[in-house]
C-alpha positions as CSV (number, residue, x, y, z in Angstrom):
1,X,0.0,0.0,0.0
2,X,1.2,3.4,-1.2
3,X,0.2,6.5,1.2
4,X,-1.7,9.2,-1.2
5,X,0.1,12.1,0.2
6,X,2.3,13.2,2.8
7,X,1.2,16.0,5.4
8,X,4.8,16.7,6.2
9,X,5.0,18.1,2.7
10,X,1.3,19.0,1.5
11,X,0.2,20.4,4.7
12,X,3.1,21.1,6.6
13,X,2.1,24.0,9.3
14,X,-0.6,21.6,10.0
15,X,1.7,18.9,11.1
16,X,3.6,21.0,12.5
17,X,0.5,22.2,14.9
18,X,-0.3,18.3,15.4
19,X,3.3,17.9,16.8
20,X,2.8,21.3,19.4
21,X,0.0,19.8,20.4
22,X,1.6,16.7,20.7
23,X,4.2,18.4,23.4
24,X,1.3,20.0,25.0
25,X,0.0,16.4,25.6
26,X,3.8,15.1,26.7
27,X,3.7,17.6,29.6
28,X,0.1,17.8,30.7
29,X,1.4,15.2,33.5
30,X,-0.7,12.5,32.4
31,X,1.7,9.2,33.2
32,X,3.6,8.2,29.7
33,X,2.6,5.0,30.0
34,X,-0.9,5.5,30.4
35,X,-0.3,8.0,27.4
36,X,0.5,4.7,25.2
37,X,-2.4,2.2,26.5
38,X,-5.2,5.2,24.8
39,X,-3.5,6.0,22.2
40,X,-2.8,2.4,21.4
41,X,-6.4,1.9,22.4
42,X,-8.0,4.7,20.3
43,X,-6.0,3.2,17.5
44,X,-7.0,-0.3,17.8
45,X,-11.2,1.2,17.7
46,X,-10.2,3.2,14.7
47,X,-8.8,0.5,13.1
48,X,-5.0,2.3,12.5
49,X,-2.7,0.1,11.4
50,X,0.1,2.3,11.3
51,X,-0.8,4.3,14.7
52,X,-1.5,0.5,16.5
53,X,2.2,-0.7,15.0
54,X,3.5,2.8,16.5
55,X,1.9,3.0,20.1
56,X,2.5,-0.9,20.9
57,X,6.4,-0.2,20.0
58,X,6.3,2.9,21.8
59,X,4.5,1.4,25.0
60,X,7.2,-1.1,25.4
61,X,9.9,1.3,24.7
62,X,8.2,3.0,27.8
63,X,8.7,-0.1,29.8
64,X,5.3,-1.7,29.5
65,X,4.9,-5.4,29.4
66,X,3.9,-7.9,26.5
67,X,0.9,-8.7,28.2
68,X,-0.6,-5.2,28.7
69,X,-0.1,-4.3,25.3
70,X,-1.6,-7.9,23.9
71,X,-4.6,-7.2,26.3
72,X,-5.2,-3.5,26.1
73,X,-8.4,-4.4,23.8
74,X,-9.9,-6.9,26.4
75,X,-8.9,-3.9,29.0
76,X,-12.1,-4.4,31.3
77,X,-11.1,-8.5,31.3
78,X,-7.6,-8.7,32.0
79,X,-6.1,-7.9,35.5
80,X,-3.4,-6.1,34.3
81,X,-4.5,-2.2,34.6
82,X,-4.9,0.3,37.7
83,X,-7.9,1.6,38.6
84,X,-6.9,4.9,37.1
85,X,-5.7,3.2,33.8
86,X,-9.0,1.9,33.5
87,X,-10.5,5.1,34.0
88,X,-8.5,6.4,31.2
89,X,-9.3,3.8,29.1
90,X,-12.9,4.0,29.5
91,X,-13.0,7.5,29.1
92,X,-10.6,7.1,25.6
93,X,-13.4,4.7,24.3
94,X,-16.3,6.8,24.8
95,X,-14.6,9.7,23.7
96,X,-13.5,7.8,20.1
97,X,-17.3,6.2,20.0
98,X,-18.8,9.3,21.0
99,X,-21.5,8.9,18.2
100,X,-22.2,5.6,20.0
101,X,-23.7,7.1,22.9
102,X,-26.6,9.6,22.7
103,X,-25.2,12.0,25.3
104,X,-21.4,11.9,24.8
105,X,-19.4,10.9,27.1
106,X,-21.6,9.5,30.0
107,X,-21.7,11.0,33.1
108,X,-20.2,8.2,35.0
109,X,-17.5,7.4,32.9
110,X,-16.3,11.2,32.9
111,X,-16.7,11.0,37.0
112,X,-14.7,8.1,37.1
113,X,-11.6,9.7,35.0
114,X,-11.8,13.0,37.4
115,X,-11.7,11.0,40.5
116,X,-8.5,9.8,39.4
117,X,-6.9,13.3,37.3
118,X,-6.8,16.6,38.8
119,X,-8.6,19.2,36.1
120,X,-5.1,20.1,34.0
121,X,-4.1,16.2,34.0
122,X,-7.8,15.4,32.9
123,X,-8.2,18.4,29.7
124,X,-4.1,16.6,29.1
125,X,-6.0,13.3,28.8
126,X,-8.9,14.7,26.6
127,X,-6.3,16.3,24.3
128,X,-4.7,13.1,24.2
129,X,-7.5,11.4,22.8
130,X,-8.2,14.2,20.1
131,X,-5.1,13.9,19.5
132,X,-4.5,10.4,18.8
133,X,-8.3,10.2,16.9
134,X,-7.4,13.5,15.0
135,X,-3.7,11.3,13.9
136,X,-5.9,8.1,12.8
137,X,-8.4,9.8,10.6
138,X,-5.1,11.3,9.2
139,X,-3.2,8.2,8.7
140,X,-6.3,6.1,7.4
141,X,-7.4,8.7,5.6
142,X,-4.4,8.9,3.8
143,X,-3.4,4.6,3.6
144,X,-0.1,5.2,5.5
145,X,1.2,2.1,5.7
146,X,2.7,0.2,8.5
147,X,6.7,0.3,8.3
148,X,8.7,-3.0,8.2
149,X,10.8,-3.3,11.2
């Protein structure tokens, strides 16, 4: 699969706003570990090859075991996650299926996420998840493939 363009070139002040945000999200104090289990969880729902490839590589390179990445899909099943990585989670899967639920985000997820983030590590999280949706439409969108390793 060839990609159909590159946004480094075709849109490249764009990118370059994905990447500050990007830094904005690297120092909002949410834990970079947690970081990794959304994105690679927002990236498994959306079905990003390329941004699933990335985030598992990038979780273990942040010291996360085989089995957390494997079972980040099965998140509410496996044993493996903290109360406030599941909170996370949960909160990164209603935000990517918001159109799934007729009010948004519900209530109780969102109230589980803030008893476990103060306000600035919470809106971090939130821009996280944009973040990581807004780089999957982008990278589906454009048939970026995954890289041989």
């Amino acid at each position: 699969m060839q990609p159909r363009l590159s946004v480094r070139k075709s849109a490249a002040e764009g990118y370059k706003a994905m990447l500050a945000l990007e830094s904005f999200v690297f120092a909002s104090g949410v834990p970079h570990r947690t970081l990794e289990l959304v994105r690679l969880r927002v990236s498994q729902i959306n079905g990003c090859g390329f941004c699933v490839n990335m985030h598992s590589r990038d979780a273990k390179k942040a010291g996360e075991t085989d089995e957390r990445i494997w079972s980040v899909a099965a998140w509410r099943e496996a044993p493996f996650y903290s109360d406030e990585e599941r909170a996370a989670l949960a909160l990164a899967e209603a935000a990517t299926r918001i159109a799934d639920e007729p009010d948004g985000v519900p209530d109780d997820v969102w109230d589980a996420a803030a008893d476990h983030y103060d306000e600035k590590t919470l809106a971090g999280l939130v821009m996280a998840i944009a973040a990581m949706n807004a780089w999957n439409t982008i990278n589906v969108t454009l048939r970026n493939p995954v890289p041989a390793h």
